[in-house]
LOPASE-277115 format. One record per residue (C-alpha): residue number from 1; residue in three letters; y, x, z; chain. Coordinates in pm, 1 decimal. Layout:
BEGIN
<r NUM 'ala' <Y X Z> 'A'>
...
! end
This chain:
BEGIN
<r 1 'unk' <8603.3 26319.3 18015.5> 'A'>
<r 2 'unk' <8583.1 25972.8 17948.9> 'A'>
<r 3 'unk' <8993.0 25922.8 17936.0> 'A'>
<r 4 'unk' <8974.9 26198.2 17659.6> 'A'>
<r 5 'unk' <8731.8 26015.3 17467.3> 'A'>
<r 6 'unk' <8966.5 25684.4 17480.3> 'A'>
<r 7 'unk' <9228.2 25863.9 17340.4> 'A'>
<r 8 'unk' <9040.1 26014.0 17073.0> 'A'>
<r 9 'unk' <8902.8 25678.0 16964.4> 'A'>
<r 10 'unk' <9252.7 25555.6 16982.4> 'A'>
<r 11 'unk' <9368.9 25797.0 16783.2> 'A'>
<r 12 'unk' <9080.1 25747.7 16494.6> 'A'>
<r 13 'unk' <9110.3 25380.7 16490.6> 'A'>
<r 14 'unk' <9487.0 25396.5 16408.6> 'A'>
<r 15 'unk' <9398.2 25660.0 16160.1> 'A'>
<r 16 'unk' <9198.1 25424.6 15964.1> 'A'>
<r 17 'unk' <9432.4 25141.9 16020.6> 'A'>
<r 18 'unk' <9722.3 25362.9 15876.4> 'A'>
<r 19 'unk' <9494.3 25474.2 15575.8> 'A'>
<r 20 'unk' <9457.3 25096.7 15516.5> 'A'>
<r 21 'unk' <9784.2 24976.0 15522.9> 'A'>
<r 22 'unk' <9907.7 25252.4 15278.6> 'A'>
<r 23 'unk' <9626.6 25195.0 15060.1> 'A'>
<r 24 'unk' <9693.9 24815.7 15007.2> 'A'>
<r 25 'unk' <10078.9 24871.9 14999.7> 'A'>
<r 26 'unk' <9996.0 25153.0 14707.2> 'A'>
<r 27 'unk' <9765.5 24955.9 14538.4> 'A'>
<r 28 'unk' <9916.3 24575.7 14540.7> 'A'>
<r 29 'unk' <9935.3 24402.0 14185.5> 'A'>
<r 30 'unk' <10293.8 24403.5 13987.3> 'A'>
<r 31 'unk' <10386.6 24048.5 13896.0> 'A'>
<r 32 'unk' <10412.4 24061.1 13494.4> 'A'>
<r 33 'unk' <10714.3 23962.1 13345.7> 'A'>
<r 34 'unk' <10711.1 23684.8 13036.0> 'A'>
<r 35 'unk' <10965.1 23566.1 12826.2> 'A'>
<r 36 'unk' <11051.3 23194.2 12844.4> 'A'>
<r 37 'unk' <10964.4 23034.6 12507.0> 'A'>
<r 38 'unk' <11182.3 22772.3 12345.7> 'A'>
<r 39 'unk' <11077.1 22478.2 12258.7> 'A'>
<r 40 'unk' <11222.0 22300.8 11986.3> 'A'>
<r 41 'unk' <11063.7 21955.9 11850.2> 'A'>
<r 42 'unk' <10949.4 21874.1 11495.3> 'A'>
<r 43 'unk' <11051.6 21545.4 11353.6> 'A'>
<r 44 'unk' <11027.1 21362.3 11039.8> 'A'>
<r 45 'unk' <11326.1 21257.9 10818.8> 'A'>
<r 46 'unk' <11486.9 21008.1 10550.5> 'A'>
<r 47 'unk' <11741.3 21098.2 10363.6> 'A'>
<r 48 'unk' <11960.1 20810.0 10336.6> 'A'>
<r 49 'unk' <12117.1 20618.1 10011.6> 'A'>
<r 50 'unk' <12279.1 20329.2 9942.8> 'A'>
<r 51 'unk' <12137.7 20094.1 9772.6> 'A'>
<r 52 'unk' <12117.9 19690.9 9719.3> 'A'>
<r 53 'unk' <11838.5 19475.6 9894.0> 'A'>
<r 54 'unk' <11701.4 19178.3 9821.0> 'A'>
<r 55 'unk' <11611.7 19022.9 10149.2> 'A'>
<r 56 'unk' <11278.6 18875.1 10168.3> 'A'>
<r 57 'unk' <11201.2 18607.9 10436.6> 'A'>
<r 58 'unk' <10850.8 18509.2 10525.0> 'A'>
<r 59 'unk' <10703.0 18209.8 10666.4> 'A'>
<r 60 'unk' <10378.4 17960.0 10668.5> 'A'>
<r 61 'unk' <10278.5 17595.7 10628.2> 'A'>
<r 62 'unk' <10000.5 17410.5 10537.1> 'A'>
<r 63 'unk' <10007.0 17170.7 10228.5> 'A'>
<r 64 'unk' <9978.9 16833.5 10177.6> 'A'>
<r 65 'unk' <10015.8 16636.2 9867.3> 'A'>
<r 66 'unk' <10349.9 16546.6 9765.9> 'A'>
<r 67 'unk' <10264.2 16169.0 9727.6> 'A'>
<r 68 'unk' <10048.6 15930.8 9882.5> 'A'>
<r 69 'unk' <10030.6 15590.8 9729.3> 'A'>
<r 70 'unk' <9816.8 15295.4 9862.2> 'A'>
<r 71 'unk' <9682.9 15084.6 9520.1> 'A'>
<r 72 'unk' <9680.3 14754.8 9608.4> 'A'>
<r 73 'unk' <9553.0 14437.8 9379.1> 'A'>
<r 74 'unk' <9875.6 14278.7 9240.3> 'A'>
<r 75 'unk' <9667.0 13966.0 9181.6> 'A'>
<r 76 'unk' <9367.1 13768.2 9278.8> 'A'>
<r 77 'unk' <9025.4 13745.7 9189.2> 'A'>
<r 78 'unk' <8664.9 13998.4 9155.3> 'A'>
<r 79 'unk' <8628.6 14292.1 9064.1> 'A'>
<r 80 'unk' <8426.6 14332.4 8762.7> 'A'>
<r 81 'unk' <8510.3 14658.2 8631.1> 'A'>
<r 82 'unk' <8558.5 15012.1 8811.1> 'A'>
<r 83 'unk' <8574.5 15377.8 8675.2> 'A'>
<r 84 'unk' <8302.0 15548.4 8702.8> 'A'>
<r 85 'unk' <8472.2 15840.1 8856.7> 'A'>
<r 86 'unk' <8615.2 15560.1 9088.4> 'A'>
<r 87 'unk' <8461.8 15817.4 9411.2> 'A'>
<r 88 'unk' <8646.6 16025.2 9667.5> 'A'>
<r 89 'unk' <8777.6 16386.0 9533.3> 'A'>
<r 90 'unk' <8762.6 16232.4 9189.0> 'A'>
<r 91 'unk' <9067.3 16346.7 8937.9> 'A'>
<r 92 'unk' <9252.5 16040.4 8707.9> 'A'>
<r 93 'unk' <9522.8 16106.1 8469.4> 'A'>
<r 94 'unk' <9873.1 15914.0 8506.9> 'A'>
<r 95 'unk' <9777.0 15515.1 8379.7> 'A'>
<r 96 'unk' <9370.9 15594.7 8334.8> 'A'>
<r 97 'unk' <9198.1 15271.0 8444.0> 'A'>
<r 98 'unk' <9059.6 15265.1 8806.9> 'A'>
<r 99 'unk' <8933.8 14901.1 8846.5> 'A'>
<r 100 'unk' <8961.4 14553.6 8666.5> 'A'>
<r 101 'unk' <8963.2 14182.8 8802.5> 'A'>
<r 102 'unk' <8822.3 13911.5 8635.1> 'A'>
<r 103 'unk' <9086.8 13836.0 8339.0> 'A'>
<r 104 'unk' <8945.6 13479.0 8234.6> 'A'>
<r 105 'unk' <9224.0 13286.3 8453.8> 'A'>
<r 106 'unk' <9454.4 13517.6 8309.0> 'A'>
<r 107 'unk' <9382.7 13491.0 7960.4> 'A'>
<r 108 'unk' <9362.7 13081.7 8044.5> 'A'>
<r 109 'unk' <9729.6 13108.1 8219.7> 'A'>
<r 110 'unk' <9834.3 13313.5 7894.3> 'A'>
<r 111 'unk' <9741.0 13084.5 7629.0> 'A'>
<r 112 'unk' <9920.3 12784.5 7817.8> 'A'>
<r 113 'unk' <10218.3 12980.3 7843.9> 'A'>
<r 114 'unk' <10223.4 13097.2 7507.6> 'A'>
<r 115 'unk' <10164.8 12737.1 7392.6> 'A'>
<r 116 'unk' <10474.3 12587.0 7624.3> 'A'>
<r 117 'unk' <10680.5 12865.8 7434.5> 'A'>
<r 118 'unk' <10559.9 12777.8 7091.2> 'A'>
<r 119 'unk' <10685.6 12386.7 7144.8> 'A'>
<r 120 'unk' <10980.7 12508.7 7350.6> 'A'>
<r 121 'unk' <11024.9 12690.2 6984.5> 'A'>
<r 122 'unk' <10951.0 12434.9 6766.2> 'A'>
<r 123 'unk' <11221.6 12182.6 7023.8> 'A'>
<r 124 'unk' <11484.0 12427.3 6956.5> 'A'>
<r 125 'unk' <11486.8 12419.6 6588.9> 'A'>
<r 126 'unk' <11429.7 12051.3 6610.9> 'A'>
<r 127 'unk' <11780.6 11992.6 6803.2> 'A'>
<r 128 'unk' <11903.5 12249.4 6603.1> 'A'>
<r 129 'unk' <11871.3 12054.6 6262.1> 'A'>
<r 130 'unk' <11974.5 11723.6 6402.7> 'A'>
<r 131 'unk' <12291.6 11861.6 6558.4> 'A'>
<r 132 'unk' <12386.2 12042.8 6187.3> 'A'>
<r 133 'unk' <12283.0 11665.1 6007.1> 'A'>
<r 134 'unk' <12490.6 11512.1 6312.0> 'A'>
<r 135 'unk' <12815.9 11744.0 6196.1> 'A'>
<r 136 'unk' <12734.5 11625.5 5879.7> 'A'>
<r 137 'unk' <12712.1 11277.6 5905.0> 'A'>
<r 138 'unk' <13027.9 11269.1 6173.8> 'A'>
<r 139 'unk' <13194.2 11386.5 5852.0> 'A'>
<r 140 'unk' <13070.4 11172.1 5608.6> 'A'>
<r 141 'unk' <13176.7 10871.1 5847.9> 'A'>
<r 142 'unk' <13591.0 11049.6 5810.5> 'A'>
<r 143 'unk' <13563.4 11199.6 6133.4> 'A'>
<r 144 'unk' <13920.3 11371.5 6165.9> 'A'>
<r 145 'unk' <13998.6 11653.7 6390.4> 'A'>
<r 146 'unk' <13749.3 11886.1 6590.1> 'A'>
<r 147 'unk' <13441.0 11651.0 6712.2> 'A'>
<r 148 'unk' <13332.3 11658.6 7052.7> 'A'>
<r 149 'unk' <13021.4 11823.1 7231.8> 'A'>
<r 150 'unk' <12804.8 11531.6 7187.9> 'A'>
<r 151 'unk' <12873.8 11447.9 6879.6> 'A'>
<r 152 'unk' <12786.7 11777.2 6783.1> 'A'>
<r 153 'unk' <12447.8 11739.9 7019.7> 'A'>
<r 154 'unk' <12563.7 12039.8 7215.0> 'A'>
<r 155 'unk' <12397.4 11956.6 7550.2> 'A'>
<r 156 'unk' <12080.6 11870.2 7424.4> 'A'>
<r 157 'unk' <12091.7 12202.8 7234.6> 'A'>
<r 158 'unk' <12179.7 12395.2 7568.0> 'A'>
<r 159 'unk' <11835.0 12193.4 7672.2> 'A'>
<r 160 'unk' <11628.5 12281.5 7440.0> 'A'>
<r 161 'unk' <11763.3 12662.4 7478.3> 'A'>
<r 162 'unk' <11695.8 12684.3 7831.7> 'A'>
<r 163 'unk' <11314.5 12517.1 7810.5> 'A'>
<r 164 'unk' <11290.5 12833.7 7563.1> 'A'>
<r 165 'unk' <11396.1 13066.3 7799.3> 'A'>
<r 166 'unk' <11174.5 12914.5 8124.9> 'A'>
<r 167 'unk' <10886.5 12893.5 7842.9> 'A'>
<r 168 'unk' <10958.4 13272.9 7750.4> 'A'>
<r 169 'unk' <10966.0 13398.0 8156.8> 'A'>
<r 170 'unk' <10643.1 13199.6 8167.2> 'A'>
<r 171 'unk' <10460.8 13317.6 7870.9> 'A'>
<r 172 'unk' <10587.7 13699.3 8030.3> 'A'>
<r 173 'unk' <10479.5 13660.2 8371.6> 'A'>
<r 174 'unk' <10110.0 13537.7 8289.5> 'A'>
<r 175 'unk' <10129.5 13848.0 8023.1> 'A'>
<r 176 'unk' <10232.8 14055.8 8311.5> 'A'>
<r 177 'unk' <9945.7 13875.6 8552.4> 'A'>
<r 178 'unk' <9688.7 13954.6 8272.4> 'A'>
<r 179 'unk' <9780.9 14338.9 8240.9> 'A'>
<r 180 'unk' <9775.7 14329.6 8588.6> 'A'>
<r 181 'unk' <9404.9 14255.3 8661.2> 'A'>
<r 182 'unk' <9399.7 14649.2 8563.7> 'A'>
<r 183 'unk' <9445.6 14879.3 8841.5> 'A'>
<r 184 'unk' <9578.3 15197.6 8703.4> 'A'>
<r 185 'unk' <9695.2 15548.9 8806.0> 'A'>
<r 186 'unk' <10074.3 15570.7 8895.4> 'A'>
<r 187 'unk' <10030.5 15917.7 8853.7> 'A'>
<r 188 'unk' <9800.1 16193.8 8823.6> 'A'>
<r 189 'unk' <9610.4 16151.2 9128.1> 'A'>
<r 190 'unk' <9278.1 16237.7 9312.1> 'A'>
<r 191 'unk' <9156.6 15953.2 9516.3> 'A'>
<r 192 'unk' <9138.6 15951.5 9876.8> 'A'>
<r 193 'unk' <8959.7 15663.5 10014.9> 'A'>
<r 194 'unk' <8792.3 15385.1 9783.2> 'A'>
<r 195 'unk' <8831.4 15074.5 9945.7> 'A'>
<r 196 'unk' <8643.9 14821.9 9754.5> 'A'>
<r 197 'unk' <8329.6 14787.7 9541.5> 'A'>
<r 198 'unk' <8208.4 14608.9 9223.0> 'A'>
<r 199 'unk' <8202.0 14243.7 9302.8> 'A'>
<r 200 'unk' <8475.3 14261.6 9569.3> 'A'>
<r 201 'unk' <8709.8 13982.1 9616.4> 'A'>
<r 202 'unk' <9056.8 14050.7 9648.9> 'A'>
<r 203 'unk' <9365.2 13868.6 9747.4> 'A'>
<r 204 'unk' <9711.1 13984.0 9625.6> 'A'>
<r 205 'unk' <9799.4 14266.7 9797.0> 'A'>
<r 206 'unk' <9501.5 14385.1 9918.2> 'A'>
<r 207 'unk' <9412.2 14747.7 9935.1> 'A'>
<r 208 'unk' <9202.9 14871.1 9678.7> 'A'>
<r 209 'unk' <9231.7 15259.8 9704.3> 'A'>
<r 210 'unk' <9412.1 15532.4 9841.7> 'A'>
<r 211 'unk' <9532.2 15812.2 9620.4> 'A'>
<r 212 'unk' <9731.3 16159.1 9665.1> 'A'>
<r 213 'unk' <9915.6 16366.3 9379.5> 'A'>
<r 214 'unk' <9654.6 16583.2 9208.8> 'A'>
<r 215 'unk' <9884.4 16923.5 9108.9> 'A'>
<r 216 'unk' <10154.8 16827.3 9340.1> 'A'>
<r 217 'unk' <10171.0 16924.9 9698.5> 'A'>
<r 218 'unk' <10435.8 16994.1 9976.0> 'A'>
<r 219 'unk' <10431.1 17210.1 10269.7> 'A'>
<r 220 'unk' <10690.5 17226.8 10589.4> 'A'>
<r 221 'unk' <10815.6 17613.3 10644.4> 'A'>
<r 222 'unk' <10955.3 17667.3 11004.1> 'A'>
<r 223 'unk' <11249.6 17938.5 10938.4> 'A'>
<r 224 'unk' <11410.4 18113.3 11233.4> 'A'>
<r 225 'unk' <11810.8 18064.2 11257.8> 'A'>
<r 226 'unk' <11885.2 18432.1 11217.6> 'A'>
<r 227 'unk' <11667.1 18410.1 10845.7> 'A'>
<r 228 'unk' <11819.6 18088.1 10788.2> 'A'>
<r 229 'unk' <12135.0 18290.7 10780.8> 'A'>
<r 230 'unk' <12033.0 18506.3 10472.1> 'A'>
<r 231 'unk' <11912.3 18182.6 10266.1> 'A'>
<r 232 'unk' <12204.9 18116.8 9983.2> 'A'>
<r 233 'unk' <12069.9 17862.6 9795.1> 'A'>
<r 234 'unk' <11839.4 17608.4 9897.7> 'A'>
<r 235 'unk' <11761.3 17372.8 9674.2> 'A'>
<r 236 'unk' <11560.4 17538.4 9382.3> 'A'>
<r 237 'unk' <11517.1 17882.6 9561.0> 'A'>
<r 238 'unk' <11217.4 18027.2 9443.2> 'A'>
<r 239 'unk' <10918.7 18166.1 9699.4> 'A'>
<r 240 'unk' <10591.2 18308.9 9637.7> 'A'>
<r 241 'unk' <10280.7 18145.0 9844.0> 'A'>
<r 242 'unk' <9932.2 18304.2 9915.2> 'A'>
<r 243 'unk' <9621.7 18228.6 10083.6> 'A'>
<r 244 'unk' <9380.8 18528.8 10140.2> 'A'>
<r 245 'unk' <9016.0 18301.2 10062.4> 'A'>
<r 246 'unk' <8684.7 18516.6 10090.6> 'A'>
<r 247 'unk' <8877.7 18837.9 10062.5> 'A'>
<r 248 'unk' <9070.1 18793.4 9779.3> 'A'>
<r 249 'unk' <9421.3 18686.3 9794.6> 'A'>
<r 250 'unk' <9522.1 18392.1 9558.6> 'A'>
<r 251 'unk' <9921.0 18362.6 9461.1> 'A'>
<r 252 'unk' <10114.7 18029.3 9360.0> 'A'>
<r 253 'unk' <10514.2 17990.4 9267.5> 'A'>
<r 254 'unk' <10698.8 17730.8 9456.6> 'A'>
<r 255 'unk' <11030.8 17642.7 9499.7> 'A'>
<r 256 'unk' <11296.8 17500.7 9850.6> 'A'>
<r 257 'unk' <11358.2 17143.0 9803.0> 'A'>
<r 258 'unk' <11553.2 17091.6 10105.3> 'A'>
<r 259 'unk' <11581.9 17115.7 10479.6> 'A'>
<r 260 'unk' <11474.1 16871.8 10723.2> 'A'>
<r 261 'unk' <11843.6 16869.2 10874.4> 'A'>
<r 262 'unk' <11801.9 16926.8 11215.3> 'A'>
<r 263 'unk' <11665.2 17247.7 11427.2> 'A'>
<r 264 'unk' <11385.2 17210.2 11663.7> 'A'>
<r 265 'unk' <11450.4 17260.6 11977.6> 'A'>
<r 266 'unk' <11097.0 17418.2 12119.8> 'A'>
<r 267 'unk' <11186.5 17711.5 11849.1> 'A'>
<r 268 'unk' <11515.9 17728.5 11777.3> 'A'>
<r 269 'unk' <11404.4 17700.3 11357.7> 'A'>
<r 270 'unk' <11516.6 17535.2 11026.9> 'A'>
<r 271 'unk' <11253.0 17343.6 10903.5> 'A'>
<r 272 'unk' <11243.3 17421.0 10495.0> 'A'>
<r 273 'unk' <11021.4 17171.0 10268.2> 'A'>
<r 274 'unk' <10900.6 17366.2 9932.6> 'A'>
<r 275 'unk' <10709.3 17239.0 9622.3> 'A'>
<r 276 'unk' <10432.4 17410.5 9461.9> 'A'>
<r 277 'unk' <10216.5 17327.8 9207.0> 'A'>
<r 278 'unk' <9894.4 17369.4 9095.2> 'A'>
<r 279 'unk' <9927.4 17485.0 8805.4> 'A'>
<r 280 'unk' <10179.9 17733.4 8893.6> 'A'>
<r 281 'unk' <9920.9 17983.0 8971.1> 'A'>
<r 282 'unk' <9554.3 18049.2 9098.9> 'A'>
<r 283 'unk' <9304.8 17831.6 9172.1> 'A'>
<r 284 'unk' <9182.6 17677.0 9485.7> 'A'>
<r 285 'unk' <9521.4 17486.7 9568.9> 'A'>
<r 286 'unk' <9440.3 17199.2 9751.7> 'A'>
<r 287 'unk' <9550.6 16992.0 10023.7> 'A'>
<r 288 'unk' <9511.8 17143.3 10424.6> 'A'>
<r 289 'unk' <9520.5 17488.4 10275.8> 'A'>
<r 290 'unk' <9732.1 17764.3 10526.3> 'A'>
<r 291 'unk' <9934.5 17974.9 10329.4> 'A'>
<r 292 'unk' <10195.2 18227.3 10369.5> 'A'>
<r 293 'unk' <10542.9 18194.2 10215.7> 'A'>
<r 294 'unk' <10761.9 18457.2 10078.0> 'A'>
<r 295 'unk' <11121.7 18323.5 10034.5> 'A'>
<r 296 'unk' <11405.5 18486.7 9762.5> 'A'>
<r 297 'unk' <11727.3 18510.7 10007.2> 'A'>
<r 298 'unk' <12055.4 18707.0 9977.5> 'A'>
<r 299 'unk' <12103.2 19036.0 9796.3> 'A'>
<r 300 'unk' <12284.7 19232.7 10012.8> 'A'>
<r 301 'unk' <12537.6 19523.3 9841.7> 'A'>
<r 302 'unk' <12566.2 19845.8 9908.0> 'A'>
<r 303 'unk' <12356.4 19896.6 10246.7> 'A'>
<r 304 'unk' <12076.4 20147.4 10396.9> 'A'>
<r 305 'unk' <11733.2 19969.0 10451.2> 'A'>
<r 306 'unk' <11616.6 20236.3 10676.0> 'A'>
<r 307 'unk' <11265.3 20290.7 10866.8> 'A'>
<r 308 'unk' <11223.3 20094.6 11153.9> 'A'>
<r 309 'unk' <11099.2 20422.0 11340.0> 'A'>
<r 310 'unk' <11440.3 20559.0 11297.2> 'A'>
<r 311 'unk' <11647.4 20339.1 11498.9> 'A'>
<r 312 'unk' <11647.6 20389.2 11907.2> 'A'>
<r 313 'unk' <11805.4 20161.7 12149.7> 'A'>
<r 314 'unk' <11954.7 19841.5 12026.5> 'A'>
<r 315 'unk' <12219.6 20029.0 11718.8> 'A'>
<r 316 'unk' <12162.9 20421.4 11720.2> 'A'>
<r 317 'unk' <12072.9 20682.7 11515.0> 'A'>
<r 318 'unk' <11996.1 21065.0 11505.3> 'A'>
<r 319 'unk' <12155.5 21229.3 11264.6> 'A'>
<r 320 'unk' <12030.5 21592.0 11155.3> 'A'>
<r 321 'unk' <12287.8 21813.0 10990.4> 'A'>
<r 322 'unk' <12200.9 22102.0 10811.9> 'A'>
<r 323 'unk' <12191.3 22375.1 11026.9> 'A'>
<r 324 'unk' <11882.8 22133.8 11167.9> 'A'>
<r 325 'unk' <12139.9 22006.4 11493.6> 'A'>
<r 326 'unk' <12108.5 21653.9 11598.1> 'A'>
<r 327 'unk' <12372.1 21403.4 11689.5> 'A'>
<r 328 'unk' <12285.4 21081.6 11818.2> 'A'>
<r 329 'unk' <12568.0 20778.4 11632.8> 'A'>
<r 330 'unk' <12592.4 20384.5 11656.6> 'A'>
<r 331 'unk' <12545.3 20238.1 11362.7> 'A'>
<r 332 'unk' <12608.4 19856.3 11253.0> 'A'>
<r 333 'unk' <12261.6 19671.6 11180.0> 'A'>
<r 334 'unk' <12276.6 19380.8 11016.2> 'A'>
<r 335 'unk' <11920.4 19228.6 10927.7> 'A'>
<r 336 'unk' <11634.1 19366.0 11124.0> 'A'>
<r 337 'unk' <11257.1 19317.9 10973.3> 'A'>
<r 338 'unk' <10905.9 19423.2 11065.7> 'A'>
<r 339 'unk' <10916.0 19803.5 10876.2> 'A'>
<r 340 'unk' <11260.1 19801.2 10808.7> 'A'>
<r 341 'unk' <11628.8 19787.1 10983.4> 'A'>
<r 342 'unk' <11918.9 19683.9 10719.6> 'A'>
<r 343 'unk' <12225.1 19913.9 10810.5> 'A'>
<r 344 'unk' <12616.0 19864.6 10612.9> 'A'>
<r 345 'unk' <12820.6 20100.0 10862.4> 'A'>
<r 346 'unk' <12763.1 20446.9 11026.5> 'A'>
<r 347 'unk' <12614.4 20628.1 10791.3> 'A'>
<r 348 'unk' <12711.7 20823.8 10464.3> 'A'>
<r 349 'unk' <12498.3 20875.9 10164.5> 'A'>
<r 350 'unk' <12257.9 21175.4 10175.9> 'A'>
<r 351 'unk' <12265.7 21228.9 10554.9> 'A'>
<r 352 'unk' <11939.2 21300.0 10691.4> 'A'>
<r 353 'unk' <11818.4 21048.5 10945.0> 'A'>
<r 354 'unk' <11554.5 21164.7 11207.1> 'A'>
<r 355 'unk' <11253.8 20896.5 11208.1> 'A'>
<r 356 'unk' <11030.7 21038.6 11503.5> 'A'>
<r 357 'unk' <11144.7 20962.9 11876.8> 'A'>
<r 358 'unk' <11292.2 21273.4 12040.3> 'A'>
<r 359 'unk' <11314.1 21222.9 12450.0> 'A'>
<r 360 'unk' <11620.5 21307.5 12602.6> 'A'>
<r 361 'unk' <11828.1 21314.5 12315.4> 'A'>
<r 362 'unk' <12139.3 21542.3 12338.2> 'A'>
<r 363 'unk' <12371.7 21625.6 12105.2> 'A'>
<r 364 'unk' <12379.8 21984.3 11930.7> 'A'>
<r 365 'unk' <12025.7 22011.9 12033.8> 'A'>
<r 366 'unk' <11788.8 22205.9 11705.2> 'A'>
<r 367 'unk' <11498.9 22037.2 11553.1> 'A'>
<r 368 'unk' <11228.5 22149.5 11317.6> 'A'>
<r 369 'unk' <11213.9 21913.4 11006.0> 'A'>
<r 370 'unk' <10853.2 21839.8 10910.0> 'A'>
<r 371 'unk' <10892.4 21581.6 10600.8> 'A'>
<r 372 'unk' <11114.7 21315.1 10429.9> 'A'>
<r 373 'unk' <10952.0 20978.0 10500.2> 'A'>
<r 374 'unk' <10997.6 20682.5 10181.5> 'A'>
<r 375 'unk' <10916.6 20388.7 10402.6> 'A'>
! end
């Protein structure tokens, strides 16, 4: 009895095991098949042309004026006079008065002279009457034949010329001292430093003021060698300068005067000095002022200034024909700039250039083009 029961709960359990097994196998789930989905990248493109470009080379300085003059006293004595704009940051026009020096010496030294001139004068025509009544009288007394130099009173005529000329130097040097107790303005200047005050004594030579060039001011512009290269002219090549002050950006024309001749070593750059003036533009130009330089260089013929986006590596391209099918090409780059890479060789007019990075480039592979890019 019981070994018939085993068997019959043998025989149940396997039945349900069996029903299981089938059931699961029946009702398992059918992976779903999908179609694989190409993916082909969208990228942006310029359509090249040839075209001329005028290369454009930046740089930056700081001015400072384009002469600095110490005024010193050319003579002696105290001051007596001085401008009344005679004051740091203060503006005077070429020859405008600064200071004075007492002139009574002066005048004193110039009326002597002028009256040792008058009786060097007045000497001269003397000798110069009694050498004529000499002539005259060594004729008169049958004189034959040319008469000699004394006779004729010619030494004490070259006398009496030469007191004239020491009396003239004279009488122009104390003229000269007397226009000289009048400091002036060798140019138009603003002044620096004042280095005196009313009632100062001076000694010849003794600094009286400093002074800088009012519209005129230099500034050093560090080029690199590789712009240096794409600088024709120098001398007289025009640049624009700005300064950004406040917000607003204030412009001024300049022009290269020359190079400083040698290249510095730290960073490998030309160091250009440029002119600019004042009144060449906006206001606010002024000495210690930072301001960016934009320098006229070579036009370069028939090239493709092409984004900077679309050039990969160090000299390559991707080129998308018309049925939308790259092709990656080296291309000859001859000026690189911030936005822009300057190309002459690889590339004919109207091709269409890809400007958006594509990973893993390979030739023949399809794009999607998105736009035409200008910049």
């Amino acid at each position: 009895m019981k070994k018939s029961a085993q068997i019959i709960l043998i025989i149940i359990i396997g039945t349900i095991a069996a029903f299981v097994y089938f059931g699961l196998v029946l009702t398992k789930p059918v992976a779903e098949i999908k179609e694989r989905i190409r993916y082909i990248p969208t990228v942006d493109i310029w359509d090249a042309e040839v075209s001329d470009y005028d290369v454009i080379i930046k740089s930056q300085g700081v001015t400072k004026p384009k002469r600095s003059t110490i005024l010193a006293a050319e003579v002696a004595g105290k001051v007596v006079a001085v401008s009344p704009k005679f004051e740091v940051g203060e503006y005077f026009d070429e020859g405008e008065i600064i200071l004075e020096i007492d002139r009574a010496d002066y005048e004193a030294t110039e009326s002597q002279a002028a009256s040792v001139l008058a009786d060097a004068k007045l000497a001269l025509e003397k000798e110069s009457a009694l050498a004529k009544q000499a002539l005259i009288d060594w004729k008169a007394l049958g004189g034959d034949g040319t008469p000699n130099d004394l006779v004729l009173r010619k030494p004490q005529m070259q006398s009496a010329l030469a007191k004239v000329v020491s009396a003239k130097a004279g009488f122009e040097k104390a003229a000269r001292d007397l226009d000289r107790t009048k400091i002036r303005s060798p140019y138009k200047c603003q002044i620096r430093e004042s280095l005196v005050e009313l009632g100062s004594t001076l000694a010849a030579g003794s600094a009286a003021a400093a002074v800088d060039s009012a519209n005129d001011f230099e500034l050093r512009l560090p080029v690199s060698l590789e712009d240096y290269a794409f600088i024709d002219v120098i001398a007289g090549a025009p640049l624009t300068l700005e300064a950004k002050i406040a917000g607003v950006v204030y412009k001024w024309r300049g022009e290269l005067l020359r190079t400083e001749g040698q290249v510095d070593q730290s960073s490998q750059s030309v160091f250009f000095v440029a002119n600019v003036n004042a009144v060449e533009g906006d206001k606010f130009l002024s000495s210690g002022l930072f301001l960016n330089a934009k320098i006229s260089g070579k036009k370069l013929k028939d090239v493709y200034a092409l984004p900077r986006k679309a050039l990969y590596g160090k000299n390559k391209i991707i080129i998308v024909g018309s049925d939308n099918k790259v092709s990656s090409r080296e291309v000859v780059v001859i000026r690189t700039e911030r936005n822009k890479v300057i190309v002459r060789n690889g590339i004919e007019n109207g091709e269409r250039i890809a400007t958006t990075p594509i990973l893993n480039v390979i030739n023949g592979m399809e794009v999607n083009c998105s736009k035409n890019v200008t910049q």
